[in-house]
C-alpha positions in Angstrom: 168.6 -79.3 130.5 166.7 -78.2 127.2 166.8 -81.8 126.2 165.0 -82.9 129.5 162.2 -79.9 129.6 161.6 -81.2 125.8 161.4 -84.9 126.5 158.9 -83.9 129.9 156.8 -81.9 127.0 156.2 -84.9 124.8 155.7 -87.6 127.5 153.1 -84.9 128.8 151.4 -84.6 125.5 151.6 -88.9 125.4 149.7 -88.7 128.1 146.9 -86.0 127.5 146.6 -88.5 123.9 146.0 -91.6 125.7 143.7 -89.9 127.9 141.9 -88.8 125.3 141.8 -92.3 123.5 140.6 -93.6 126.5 137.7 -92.0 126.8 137.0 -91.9 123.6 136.7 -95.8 123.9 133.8 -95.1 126.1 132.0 -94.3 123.6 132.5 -96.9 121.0 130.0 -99.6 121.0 131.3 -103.3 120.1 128.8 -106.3 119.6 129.4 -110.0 120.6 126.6 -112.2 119.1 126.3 -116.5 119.4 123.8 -119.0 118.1 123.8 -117.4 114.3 123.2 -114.3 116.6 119.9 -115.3 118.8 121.8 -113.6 121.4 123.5 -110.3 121.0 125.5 -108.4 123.2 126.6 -104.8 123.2 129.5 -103.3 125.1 131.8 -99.9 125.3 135.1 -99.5 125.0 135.2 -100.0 128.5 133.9 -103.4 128.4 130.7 -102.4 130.7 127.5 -104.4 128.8 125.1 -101.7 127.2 122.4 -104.1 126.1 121.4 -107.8 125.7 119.2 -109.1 123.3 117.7 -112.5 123.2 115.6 -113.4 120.0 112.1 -115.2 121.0 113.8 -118.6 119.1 116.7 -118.8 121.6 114.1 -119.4 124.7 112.9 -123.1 125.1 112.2 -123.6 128.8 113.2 -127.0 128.4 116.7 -126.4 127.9 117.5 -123.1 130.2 121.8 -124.4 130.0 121.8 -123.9 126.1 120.2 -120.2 127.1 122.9 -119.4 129.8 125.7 -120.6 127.4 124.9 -118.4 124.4 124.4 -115.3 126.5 127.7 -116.0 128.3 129.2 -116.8 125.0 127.8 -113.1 123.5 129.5 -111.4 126.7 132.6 -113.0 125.7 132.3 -112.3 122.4 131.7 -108.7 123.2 134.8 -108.3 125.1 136.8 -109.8 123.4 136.1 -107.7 120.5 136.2 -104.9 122.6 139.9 -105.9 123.9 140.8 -105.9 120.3 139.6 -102.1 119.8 141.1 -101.0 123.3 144.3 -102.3 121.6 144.2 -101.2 118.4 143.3 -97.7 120.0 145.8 -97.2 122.9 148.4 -99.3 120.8 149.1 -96.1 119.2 150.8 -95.0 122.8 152.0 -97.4 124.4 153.7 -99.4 121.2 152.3 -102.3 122.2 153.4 -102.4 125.8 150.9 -103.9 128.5 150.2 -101.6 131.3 148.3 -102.8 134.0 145.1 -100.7 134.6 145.1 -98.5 131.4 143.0 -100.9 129.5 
């Protein structure tokens, strides 16, 4: 019985860490960039987009497409690299196991 309250202890600490971590990734800001970075993209640790930025060369209203692509391409970018840090962060926890809605 001592070895069950232990092992409930630890898994309750786990989880008072990863709670921790994950809100912590709130607060971390990750940029995505494309086009040589025309347009640049900021995101949290939750993925939710903080700021776009479009440089005055990236805008030819002859060619809106190329526009759309590099700011998609920034967002991607962005969360990608924000995936990574999510990862790296709550990795720590969960050894590398996926679980669904926790990041």
């Amino acid at each position: 019985m001592n070895n069950m309250n232990q092992m409930m202890k630890q898994v309750k600490k786990m989880q008072e860490q990863m709670l921790k971590a994950q809100e912590e990734l709130g607060t971390k800001t990750i940029e995505g960039s494309a086009g040589g970075g025309v347009v640049t993209v900021v995101v949290n640790g939750h993925k939710n987009v903080q700021s776009v930025v479009i440089k005055p060369e990236a805008v030819d209203p002859d060619d809106i497409e190329m526009l759309q692509d590099l700011v998609l391409t920034a967002i991607n970018d962005a969360i990608n690299k924000a995936d990574e840090v999510a990862n790296k962060d709550m990795g720590k926890y969960t050894n590398g196991m996926k679980i669904p809605g926790l990041f």
